[in-house]
C-alpha positions as CSV (number, residue, x, y, z in Angstrom):
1,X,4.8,-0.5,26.1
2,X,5.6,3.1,26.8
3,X,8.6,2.5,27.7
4,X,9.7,0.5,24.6
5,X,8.3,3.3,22.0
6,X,10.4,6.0,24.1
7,X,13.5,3.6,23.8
8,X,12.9,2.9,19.9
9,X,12.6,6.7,19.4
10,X,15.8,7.6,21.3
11,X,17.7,5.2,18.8
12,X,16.2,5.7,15.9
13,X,16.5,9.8,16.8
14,X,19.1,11.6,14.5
15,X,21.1,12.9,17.2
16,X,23.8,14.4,14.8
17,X,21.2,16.9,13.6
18,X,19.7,17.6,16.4
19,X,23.6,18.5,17.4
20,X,23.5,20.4,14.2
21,X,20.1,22.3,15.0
22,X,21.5,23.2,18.5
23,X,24.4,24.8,17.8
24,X,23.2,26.6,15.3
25,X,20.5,27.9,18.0
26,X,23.1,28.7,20.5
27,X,25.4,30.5,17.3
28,X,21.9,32.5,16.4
29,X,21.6,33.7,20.2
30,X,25.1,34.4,20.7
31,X,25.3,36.0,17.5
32,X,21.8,38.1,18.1
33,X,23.5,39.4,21.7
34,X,27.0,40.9,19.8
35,X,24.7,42.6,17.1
36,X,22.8,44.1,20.1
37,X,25.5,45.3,22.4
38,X,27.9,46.3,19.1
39,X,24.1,48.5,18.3
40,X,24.2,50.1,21.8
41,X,28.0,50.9,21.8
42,X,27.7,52.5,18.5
43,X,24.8,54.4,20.2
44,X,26.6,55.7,23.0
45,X,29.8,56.5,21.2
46,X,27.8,58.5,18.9
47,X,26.2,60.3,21.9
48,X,29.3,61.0,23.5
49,X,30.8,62.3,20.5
50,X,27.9,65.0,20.2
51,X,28.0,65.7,23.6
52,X,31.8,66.2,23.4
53,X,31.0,68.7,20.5
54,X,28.7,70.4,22.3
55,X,30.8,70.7,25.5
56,X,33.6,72.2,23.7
57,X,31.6,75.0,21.6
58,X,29.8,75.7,25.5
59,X,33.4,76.1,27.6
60,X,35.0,77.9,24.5
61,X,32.0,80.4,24.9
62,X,32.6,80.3,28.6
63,X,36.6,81.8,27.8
64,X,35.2,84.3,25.5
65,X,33.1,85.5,28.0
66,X,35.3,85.6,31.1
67,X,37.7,87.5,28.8
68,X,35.3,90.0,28.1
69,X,34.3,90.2,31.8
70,X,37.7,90.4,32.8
71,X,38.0,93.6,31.0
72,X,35.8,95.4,33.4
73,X,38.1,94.5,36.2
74,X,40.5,95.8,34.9
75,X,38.9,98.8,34.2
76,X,38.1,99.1,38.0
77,X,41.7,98.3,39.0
78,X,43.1,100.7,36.6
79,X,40.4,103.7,37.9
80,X,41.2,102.7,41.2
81,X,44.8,103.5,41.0
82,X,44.2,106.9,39.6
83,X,42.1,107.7,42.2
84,X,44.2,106.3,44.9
85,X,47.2,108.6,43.8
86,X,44.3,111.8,43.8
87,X,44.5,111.4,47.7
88,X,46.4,113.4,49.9
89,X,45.8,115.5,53.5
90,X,45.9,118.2,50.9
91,X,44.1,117.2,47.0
92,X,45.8,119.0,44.0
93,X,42.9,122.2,43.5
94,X,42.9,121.4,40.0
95,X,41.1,118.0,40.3
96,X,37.5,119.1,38.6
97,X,34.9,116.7,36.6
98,X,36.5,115.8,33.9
99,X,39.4,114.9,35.6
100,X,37.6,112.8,38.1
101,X,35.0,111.4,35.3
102,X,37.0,109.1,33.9
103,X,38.6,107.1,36.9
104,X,35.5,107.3,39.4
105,X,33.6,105.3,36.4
106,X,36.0,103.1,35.8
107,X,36.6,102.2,39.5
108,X,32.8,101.8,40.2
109,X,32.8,98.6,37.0
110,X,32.3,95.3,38.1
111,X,32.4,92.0,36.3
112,X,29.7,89.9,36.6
113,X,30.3,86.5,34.9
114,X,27.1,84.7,33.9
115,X,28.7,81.4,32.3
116,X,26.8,79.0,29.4
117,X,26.1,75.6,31.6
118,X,23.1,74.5,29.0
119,X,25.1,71.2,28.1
120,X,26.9,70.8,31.1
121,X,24.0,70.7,33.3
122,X,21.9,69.1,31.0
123,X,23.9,66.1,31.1
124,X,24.4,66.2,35.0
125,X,20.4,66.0,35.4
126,X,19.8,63.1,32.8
127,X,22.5,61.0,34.0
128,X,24.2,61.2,30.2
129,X,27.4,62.6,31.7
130,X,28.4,58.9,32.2
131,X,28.3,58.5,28.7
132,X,32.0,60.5,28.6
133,X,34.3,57.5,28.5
134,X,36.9,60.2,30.8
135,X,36.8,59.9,33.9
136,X,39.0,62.9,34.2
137,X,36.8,64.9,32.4
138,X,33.8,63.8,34.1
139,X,35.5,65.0,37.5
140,X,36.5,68.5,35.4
141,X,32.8,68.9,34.5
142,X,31.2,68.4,37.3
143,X,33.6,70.1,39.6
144,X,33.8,73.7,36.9
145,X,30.5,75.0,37.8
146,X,31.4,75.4,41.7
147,X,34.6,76.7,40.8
148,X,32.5,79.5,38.9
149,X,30.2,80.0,41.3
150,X,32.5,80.8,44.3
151,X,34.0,83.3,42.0
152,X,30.7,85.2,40.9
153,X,30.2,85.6,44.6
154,X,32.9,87.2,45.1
155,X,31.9,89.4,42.1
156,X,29.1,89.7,43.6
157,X,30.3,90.8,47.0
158,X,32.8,93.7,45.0
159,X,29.7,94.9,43.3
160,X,28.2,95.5,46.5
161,X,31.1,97.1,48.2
162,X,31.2,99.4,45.0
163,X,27.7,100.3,44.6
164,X,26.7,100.6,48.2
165,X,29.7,101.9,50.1
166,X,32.1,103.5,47.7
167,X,29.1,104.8,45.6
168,X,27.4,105.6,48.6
169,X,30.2,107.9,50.0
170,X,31.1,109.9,46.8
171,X,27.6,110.9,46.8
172,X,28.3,113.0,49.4
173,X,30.8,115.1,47.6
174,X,30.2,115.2,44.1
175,X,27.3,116.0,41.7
176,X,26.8,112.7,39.9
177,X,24.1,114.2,37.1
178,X,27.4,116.6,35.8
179,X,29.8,113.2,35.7
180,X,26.5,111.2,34.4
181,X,26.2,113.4,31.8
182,X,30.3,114.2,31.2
183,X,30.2,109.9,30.6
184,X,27.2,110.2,28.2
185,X,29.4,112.8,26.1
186,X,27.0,115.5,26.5
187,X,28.3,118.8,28.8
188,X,25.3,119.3,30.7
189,X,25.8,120.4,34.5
190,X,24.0,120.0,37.7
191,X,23.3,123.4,39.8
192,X,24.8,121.5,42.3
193,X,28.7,121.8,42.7
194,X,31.5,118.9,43.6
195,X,34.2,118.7,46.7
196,X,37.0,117.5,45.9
197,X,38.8,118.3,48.2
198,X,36.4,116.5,51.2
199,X,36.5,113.6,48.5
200,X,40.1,113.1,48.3
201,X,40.8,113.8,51.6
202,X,38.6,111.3,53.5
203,X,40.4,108.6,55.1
204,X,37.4,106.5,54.4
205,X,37.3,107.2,50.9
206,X,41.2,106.1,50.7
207,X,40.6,103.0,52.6
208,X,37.1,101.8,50.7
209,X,39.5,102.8,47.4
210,X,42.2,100.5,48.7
211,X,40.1,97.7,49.8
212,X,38.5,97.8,46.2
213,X,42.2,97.6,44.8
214,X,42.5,94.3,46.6
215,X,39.2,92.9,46.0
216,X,39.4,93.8,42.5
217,X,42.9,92.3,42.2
218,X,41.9,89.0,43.8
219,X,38.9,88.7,41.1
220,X,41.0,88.7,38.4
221,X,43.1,86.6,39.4
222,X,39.9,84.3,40.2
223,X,39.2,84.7,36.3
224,X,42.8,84.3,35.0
225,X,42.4,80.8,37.4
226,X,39.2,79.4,35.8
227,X,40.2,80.7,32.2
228,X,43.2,78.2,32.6
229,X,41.4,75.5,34.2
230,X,38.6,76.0,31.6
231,X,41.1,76.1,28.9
232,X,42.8,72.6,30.0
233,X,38.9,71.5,30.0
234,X,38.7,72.0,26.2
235,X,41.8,70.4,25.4
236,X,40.9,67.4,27.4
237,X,37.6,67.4,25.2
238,X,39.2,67.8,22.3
239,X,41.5,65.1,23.2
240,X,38.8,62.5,24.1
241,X,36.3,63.5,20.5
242,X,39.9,62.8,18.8
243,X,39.9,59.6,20.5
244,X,36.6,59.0,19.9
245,X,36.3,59.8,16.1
246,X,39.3,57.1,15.6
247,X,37.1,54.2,17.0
């Protein structure tokens, strides 16, 4: 009997509508999975395009401030040179203070290049740098900050060779509280009195000068590197939120 009533339903069972019913299901689903996926791409292109922003206002900052870092170095070099052409078996008696102010000040500047990584690192931690649909960029990113860093400690080494061993040695010869005071525009002088000629004649002094020289010439040609590398980063940014704000 059970049997029969299954049978009698199957045929009397409207199997067009039930078609109908099931398509319309599978439609709904299908239909309900585009909306969602369309609804997280939107998502994550609007995410890369702020990130993008953000990116390039942090590596635009990062130019600006190497280029204002790089003008200390070349302060040094420039200092340097002066002084390298004050040294001779026999120094030129008229070298005094303020001829050596100047120079020795300049020689003894060192860059020290802090760079903006907020965004850049930010997105490294969270895992959000995937959202950047470059892989180019993504590579650029995440290979800059290493760049940067091997360059600060080199800075970082030159500031120590100025402050400790160059500084260090001119202490020896010459009344820093007069030049201090010479820099700071005001004409106080020490009781103590400067030799020049020791200075300029030490063939430690001349070698510590000309190792500086190199040094300093090697770092900014470090920052003239990653100001390029850095600049091709921002138009590779700019390029991709172009890209980006076309979709």
């Amino acid at each position: 009997m059970l049997l029969r009533s299954v049978m009698e339903h199957v045929k009397t069972q409207n199997w067009t509508a039930v078609g109908i019913d099931l398509v319309i299901v599978v439609l709904g689903v299908f239909m309900g999975l585009q909306v969602q996926e369309w609804n997280v791409a939107r998502a994550d292109r609007n995410a890369e395009q702020l990130a993008l922003e953000r990116l390039i206002v942090e590596y635009e900052k990062n130019i600006a401030i190497l280029a204002e870092e790089k003008t200390k170095s070349e302060r040094a070099l420039a200092g340097t040179e002066v002084l390298l052409k004050m040294i001779a078996p026999e120094p030129d008696p008229g070298i005094t203070d303020e001829t050596v102010v100047e120079p020795l000040m300049d020689c003894l500047q060192n860059a020290k290049f802090v760079p903006a990584l907020g965004v850049t690192n930010s997105l490294v931690a969270s895992g959000d740098l995937r959202l950047i649909g470059d892989p180019e960029i993504q590579r650029m990113l995440t290979q800059w900050p290493a760049t940067a860093q091997n360059m600060i400690e080199w800075q970082e080494i030159e500031r120590d060779h100025g402050e400790e061993l160059i500084f260090g040695l001119t202490a020896e010869f010459i009344a820093w509280p007069t030049l201090e005071n010479l820099s700071a525009g005001t004409v106080d002088r020490s009781e103590l009195t400067s030799d020049y000629h020791g200075l300029f004649s030490s063939k430690l002094f001349a070698g510590l000068l000309v190792n500086r020289h190199h040094n300093t010439s090697r770092a900014l040609q470090q920052m003239d590197e990653l100001s390029a590398e850095t600049a091709v980063l921002v138009d590779r940014l700019r390029s991709r939120l172009k890209e980006i704000r076309r979709q």
